[in-house]
C-alpha positions in Angstrom: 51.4 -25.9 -91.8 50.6 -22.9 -89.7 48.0 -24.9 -87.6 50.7 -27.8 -86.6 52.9 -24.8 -85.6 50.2 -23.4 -83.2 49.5 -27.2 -82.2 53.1 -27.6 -81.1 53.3 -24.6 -79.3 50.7 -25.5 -77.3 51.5 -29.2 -76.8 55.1 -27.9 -75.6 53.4 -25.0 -73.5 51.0 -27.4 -71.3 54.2 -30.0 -71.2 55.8 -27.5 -69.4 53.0 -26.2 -67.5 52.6 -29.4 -66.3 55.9 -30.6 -65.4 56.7 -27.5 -64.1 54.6 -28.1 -61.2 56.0 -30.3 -57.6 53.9 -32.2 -56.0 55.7 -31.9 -52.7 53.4 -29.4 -50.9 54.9 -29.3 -47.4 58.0 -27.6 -48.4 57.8 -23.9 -47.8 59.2 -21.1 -49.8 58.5 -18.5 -47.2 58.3 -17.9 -43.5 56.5 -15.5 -41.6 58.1 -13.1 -39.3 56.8 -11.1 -36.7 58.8 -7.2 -36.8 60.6 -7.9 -34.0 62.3 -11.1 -35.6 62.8 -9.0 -39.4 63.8 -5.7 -37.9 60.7 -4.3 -40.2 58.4 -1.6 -38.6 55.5 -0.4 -41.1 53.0 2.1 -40.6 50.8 3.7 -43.2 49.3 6.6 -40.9 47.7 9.0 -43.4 46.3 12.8 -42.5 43.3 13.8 -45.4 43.5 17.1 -46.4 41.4 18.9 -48.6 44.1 18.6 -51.7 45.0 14.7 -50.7 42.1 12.5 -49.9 40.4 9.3 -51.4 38.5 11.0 -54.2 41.2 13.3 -55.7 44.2 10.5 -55.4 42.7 6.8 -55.1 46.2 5.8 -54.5 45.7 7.3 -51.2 44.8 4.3 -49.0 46.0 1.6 -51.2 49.6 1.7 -49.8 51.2 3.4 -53.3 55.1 3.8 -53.1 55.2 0.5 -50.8 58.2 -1.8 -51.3 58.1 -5.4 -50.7 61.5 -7.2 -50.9 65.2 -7.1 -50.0 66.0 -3.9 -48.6 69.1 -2.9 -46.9 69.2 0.1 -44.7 
């Protein structure tokens, strides 16, 4: 009984994996904008130190603390 349960859940998982997907590849969810257009103006200038640099924080160049998404200023 068990094994027709995990069957099913499968079955039902790739059915919806599979309709889930569109076949319409031209339509676009995003658009790129240049700053000027979005109003956004990013800079990730950073100054070592001895107490902040790559091999005490690793975070350090990989742009920690970074938002992507809807912000209103």
């Amino acid at each position: 009984m068990r094994l027709i349960k995990e069957n099913i859940i499968i079955l039902v998982f790739f059915q919806l994996l599979i309709t889930s997907c569109e076949l319409d590849k031209g339509k676009k969810l995003f658009t790129l904008l240049t700053p000027s257009q979005s109003g956004v103006k990013f800079s990730h200038d950073l100054t070592e130190t001895d107490l902040a640099n790559y091999f005490l924080y690793q975070g350090f160049y990989m742009g920690g603390g970074v938002a992507i998404g809807d912000v209103r200023c």
